[in-house]
Every structure is written in structure tokens, then in C-alpha cells.
N, C-alpha and C positions, 0 to 999 in steps of 0.2 A: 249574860248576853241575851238581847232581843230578838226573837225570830218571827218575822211574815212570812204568811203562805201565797204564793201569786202562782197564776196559771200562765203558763206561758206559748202564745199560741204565733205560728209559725208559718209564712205563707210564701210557698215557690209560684216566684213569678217570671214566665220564657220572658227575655231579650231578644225584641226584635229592632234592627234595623233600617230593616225595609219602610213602617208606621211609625207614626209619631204617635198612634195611640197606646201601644204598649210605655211607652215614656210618660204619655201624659197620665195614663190609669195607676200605674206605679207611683209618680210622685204626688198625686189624687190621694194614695191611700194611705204614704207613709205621712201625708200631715195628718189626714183623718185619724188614725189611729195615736198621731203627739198628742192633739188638741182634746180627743175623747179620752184616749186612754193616759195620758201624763209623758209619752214620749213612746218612740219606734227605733229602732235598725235596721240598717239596707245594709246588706252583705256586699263585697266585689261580689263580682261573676264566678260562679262556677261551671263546669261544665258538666251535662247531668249525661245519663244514657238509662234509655228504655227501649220497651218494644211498645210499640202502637197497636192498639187495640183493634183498628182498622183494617192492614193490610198484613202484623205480623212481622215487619221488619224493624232492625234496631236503626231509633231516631239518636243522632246525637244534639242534644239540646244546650245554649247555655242560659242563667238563671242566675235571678237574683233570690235571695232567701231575706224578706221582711220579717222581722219578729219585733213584738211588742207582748209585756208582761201585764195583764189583768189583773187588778187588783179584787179575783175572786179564787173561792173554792174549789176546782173543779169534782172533790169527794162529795160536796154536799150538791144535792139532788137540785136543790130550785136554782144554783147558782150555774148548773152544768146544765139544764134546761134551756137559763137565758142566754147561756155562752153558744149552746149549739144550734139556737135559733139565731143568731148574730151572725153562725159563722157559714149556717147553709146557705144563709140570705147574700154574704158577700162573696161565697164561691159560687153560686150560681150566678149573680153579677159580673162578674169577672169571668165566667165561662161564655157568657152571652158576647160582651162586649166585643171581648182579644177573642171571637170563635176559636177558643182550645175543646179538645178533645176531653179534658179534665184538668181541674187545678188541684193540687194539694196541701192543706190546710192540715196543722198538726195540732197537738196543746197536751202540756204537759206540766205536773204540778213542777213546782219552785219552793226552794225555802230560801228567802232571801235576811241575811246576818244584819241586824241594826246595831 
């Protein structure tokens, strides 16, 4: 049996209703990441719960979780270099845009059975 190793990175994005911009940066990202990366997933909605950095009270949020698998290493050093520069560049992106307080951005190895 053949084994790949892929990195699988993971991005919670708020649902909002009120903007068409969180609709339009979301389906912005999930082609970006088919055409770049060989394909993506958009989750239904969850509904998340945190506390806000800001004032301290619990936010209830609800969220789409995008994930797309890398076809890199995250153990080896230059291949977790270019992934973390990829990925700060498009959480601060996405922080600027949708003005969130923070985006969350995950990755984690894969062994995917050929």
C-alpha cells in the first residue's frame, strides 16, 4: 500500500449576513486554494463560541471551516517555512478585509492511502 504525506491546513471563516464581502472573500478563497492547491472544502456552518479579546464577553459566532490538503511536508523545515509564510500572508489578508479581531488558521500532517 502507497502512502503520501500532505499538510492539511484549515481556515475558520465568520458568516456574515449583513456584507456581501465575507461571501465574496470566502468563495475568492475556496477557488484560490482548488486552482493552487488541486481542490478545497467548505464545511456547512458551525456555530463557534469564544470570548473576545476586546471587551471579555462570550461572542457566539457562526463559521465556515475551509480546508485544503498541501501537497507538502510540514516536518521538513524549508517546506513549513514556505507554508507559514503563505499562511501569515493570507490570515493577515483576511484579517484586513472582513475587520475580524483574528482569523484562525490551522495545518496539520496527513497521511493520505494511495
Amino acid at each position: 500500500m502507497a502512502l503520501e504525506k500532505r499538510t492539511r491546513v484549515e481556515i475558520f471563516l465568520p458568516i456574515r449576513t449583513d456584507t456581501t464581502v465575507y461571501r465574496t472573500v470566502t468563495e475568492w478563497l475556496a477557488e484560490e486554494l482548488a486552482l493552487a492547491r488541486g481542490g478545497s472544502t467548505l464545511t456547512t456552518p458551525f456555530t463557534e463560541l469564544y470570548r473576545s479579546t476586546s471587551d471579555m464577553s462570550v461572542v457566539r459566532d457562526t463559521i465556515h471551516v475551509l480546508f485544503c490538503d498541501f501537497d507538502l511536508d510540514s516536518d521538513d523545515s524549508a517546506h513549513r517555512a514556505e507554508l507559514l509564510a503563505y499562511l501569515k500572508d493570507i490570515r493577515l489578508l483576511l484579517m484586513e478585509i472582513l475587520s475580524e479581531e483574528d482569523v484562525w488558521i490551522t495545518y496539520h500532517s496527513v497521511i493520505r492511502i494511495l
